[in-house]
C-alpha positions in Angstrom: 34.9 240.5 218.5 32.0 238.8 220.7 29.4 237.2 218.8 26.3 236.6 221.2 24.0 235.8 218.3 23.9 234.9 215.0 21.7 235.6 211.8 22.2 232.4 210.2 20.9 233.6 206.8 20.7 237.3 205.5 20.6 238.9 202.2 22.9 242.0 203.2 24.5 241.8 199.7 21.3 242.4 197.9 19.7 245.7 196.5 17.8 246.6 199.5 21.5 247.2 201.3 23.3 248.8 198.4 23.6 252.1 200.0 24.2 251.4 203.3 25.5 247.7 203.7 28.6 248.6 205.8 26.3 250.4 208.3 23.5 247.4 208.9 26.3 245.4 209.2 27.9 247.9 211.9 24.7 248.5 213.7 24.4 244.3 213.7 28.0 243.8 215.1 27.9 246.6 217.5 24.8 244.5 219.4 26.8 241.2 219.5 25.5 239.8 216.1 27.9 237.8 213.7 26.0 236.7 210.4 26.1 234.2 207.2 25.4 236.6 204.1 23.7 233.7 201.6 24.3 234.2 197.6 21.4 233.3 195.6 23.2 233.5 192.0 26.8 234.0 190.8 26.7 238.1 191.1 25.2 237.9 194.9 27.5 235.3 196.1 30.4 237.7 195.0 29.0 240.4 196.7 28.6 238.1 200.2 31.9 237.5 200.0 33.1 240.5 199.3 31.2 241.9 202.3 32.7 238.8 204.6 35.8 239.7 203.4 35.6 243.1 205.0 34.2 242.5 208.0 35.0 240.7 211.5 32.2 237.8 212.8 30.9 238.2 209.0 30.7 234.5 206.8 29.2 234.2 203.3 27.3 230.9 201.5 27.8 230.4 198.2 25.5 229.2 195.5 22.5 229.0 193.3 18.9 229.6 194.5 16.5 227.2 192.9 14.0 230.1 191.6 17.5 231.1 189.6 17.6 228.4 187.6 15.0 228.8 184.7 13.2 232.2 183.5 10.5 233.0 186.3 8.6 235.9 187.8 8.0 237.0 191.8 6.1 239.2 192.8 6.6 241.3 196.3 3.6 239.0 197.9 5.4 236.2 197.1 8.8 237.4 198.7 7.1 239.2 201.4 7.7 242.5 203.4 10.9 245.0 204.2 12.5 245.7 200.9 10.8 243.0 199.0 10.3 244.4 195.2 8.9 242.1 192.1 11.5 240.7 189.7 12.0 238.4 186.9 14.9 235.9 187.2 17.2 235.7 184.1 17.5 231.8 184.8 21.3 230.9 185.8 22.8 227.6 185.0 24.9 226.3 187.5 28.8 226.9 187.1 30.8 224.6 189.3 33.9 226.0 188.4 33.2 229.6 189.4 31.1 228.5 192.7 34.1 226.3 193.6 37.1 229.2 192.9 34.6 231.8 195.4 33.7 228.3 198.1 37.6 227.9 198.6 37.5 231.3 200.6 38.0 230.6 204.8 35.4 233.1 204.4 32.4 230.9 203.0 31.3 228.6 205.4 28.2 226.9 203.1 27.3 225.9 200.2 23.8 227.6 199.0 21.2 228.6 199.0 20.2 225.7 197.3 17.3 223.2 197.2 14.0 223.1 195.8 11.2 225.5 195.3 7.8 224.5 194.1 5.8 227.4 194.6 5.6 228.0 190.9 6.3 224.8 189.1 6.7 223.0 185.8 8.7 219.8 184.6 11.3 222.1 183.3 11.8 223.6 186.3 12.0 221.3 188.2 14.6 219.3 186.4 16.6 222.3 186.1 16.2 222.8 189.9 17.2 219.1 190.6 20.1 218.9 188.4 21.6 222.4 190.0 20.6 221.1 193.9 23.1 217.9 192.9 25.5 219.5 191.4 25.5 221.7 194.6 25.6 218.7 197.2 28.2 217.8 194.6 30.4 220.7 195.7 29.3 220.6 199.2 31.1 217.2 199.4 34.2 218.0 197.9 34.5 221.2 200.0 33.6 219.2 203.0 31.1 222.3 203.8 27.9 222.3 205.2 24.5 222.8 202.8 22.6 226.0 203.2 19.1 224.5 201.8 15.9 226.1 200.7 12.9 224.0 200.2 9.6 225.3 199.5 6.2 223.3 198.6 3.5 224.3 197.4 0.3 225.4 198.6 -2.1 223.0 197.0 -2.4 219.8 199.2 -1.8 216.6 196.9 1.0 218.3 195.0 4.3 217.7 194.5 5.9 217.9 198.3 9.5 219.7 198.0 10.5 218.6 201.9 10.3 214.9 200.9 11.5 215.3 197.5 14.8 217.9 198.8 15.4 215.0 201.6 15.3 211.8 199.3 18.3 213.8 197.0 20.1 215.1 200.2 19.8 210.9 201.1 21.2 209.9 197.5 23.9 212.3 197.3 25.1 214.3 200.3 28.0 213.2 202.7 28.0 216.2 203.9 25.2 217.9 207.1 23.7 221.0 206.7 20.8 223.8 207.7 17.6 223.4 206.7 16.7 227.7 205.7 13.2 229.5 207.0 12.1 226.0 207.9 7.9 226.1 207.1 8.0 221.9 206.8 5.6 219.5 209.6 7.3 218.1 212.4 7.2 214.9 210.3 9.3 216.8 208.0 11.6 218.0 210.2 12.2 215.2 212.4 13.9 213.5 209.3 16.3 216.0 208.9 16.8 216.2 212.2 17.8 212.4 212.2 20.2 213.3 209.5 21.9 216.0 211.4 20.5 218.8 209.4 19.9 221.8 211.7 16.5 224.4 211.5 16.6 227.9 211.3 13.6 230.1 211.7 12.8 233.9 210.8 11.1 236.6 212.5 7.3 234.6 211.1 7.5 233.0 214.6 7.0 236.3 216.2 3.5 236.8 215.0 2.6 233.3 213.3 2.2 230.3 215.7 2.3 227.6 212.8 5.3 226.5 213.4 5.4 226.5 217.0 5.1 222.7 217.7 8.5 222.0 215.6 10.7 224.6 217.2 8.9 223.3 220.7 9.8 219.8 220.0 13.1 220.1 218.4 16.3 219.6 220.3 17.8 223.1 221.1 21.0 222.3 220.1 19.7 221.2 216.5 17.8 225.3 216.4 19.6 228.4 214.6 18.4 231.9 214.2 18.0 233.6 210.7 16.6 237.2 209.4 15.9 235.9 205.6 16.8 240.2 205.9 15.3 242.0 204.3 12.1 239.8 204.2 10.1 239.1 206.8 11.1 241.7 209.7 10.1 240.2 213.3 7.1 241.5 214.7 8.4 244.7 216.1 9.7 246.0 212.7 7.1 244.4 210.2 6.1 246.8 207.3 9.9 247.8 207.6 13.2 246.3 205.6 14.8 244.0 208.1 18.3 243.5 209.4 20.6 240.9 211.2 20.5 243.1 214.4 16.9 242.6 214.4 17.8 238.3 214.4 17.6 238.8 218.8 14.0 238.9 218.2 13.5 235.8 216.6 15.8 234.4 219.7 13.5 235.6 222.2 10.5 233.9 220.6 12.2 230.6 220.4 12.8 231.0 224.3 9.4 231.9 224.6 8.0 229.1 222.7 10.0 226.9 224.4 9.4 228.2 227.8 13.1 228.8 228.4 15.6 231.8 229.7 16.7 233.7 227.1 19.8 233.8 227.6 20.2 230.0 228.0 18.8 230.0 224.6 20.9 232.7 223.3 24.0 231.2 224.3 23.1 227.2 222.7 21.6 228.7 219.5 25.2 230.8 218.8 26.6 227.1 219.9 25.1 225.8 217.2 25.9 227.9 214.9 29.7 227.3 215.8 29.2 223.9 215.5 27.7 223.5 211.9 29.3 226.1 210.0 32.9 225.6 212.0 32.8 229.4 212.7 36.3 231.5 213.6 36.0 234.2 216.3 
């Protein structure tokens, strides 16, 4: 089937979808739209797959989300709109073994989503968080599959910086490239991972936020992807609703207009792209 655009990273396997996965991912394919369903702990990478497995232009990304690793609440303002509801993590400690046996699927295409998240902090976290990131990269590299990473700072200024702290492991211990999730960073931030060959996705926030219009501006257009982060953050036609991969064109069309571009040029590159770093099948 055609693919004309591609949700780079959607949560289709989560609970938001549970009654009507199959159909979002219908409605997504019948407008062009392949997607990458991201795992964020053992029992929702299982699920992507599963979903990949049964659809065409459908991928899955394997792994452990950094928030999984230790015992932590979130609250809906923290996750955001469209199907957002609080939870407490269980904590999740990384199994290599298990990731790996899923990863060898033709079906999963990254390794993720995995990184750093300082929102809430402590020193146990965080060394939890590191140790699972590297063991990640880990597999990454022996997969030869790109990273899916998620990297969040927090908002206090003087803190501990998760961009700069996410790239100095990526520098120790990845031979492998990757996409650098919902990318929120400076262009200072991104330019390094841009040197590195990391691509940036962005979510439907650029359709009514403008702070993060100077990096997809300045970035190369061949180093930009499109995500959803569905069911968070719907694009600004569909906030206050759950979103959906098919909604990912909308993000497209505010790259192009940020950029000053034709749509469809942009269209066309951005599902290049996505090609290119996840090695996609037709």
């Amino acid at each position: 089937m055609d693919m004309r655009y591609f949700d780079a990273h959607t949560h289709v396997n989560f609970a938001a979808f549970s009654e009507d996965a199959d159909a979002v991912i219908a409605r997504a394919r019948g407008c062009g739209t392949g997607m990458n369903i991201v795992g964020t702990q053992l029992e929702t990478s299982r699920a992507a797959l599963a979903l990949a497995e049964r659809h065409d232009g459908v991928y899955a990304t394997v792994g452990l989300h950094p928030i999984h690793t230790s015992r932590s609440y979130h609250d809906e303002q923290e996750l955001g709109v469209g199907g957002a509801k609080a939870f407490t993590s269980r904590g999740e400690e990384f199994d290599p073994l298990a990731y790996e046996e899923l990863a060898r699927s033709a079906k999963v295409i990254a390794i993720g989503e995995c990184g750093l998240d300082y929102y809430r902090l402590d020193e146990h976290s965080r060394a939890r968080q590191e140790a699972a990131f590297i063991e990640q990269i880990e597999l990454a590299n022996r997969l030869d599959k790109p990273l899916m990473l998620h990297i969040r700072s927090t908002q206090t200024a003087g803190e501990a910086h998760a961009y700069a702290d996410a790239l100095a492991l990526v520098k120790a211990h990845a031979s492998v490239k990757g996409n650098v999730h919902f990318f929120a960073g400076t262009w200072d931030d991104a330019k390094q991972f841009l040197e590195l060959g990391f691509t940036l996705s962005f979510t439907g926030v650029i359709t009514f936020a403008r702070d993060y219009d100077d990096v997809v501006r300045n970035a190369p257009l061949d180093m930009l992807l499109s995500e959803t982060d569905a069911p968070y953050v719907s694009p600004a036609p569909y906030r206050g609703k759950r979103n959906e991969p098919a909604y990912v064109v909308e993000v497209v069309r505010a790259i192009a207009r940020i950029r000053g571009e034709e749509e469809q040029k942009v269209a066309a590159q951005l599902m290049e792209n996505a090609r290119r770093m996840f090695s996609l099948r037709q």
